[in-house]
N, C-alpha and C positions, 0 to 999 in steps of 0.2 A: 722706938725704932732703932735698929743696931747700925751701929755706925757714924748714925749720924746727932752732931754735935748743935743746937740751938745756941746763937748769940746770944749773949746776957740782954742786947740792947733790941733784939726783935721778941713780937709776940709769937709765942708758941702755934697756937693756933694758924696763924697768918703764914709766918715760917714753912709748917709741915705742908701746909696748903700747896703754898707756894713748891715747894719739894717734889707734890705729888703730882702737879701739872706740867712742871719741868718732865719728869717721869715718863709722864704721855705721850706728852712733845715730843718725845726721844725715840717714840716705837715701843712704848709697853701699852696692850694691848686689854683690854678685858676677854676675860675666858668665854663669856658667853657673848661675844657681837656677835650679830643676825649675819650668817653666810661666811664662818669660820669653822672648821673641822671643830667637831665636840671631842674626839680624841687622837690621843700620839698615830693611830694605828691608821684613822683617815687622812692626818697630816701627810703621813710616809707616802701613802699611795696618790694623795694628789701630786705630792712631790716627784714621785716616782713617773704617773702620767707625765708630767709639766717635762723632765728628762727625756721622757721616750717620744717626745713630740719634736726635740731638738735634734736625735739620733736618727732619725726617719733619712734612708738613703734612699733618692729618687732616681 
């Protein structure tokens, strides 16, 4: 993995482990969860609704 440096005194394994749930924890996402845009172009336009719903002048 780039970047990142493993202490002499932890196990590798456990370490990246540890790395990758940090990771999650943080808002990194898997591509495929159940009820997330499948791509960039559905992203835009949910985004885009989600905008034009705050815009709405009544």
């Amino acid at each position: 993995m780039k970047f990142i440096t493993v202490p002499e005194d932890k196990d590798v394994k456990t370490f990246l482990t540890e790395v990758k749930q940090d990771l999650i924890n943080r808002g990194l996402k898997p591509a495929n969860e159940p009820g997330s845009p499948t791509s960039e172009g559905e992203a835009l336009k949910e985004l885009a609704e989600d905008w034009m719903k705050d815009c709405v002048v009544d």
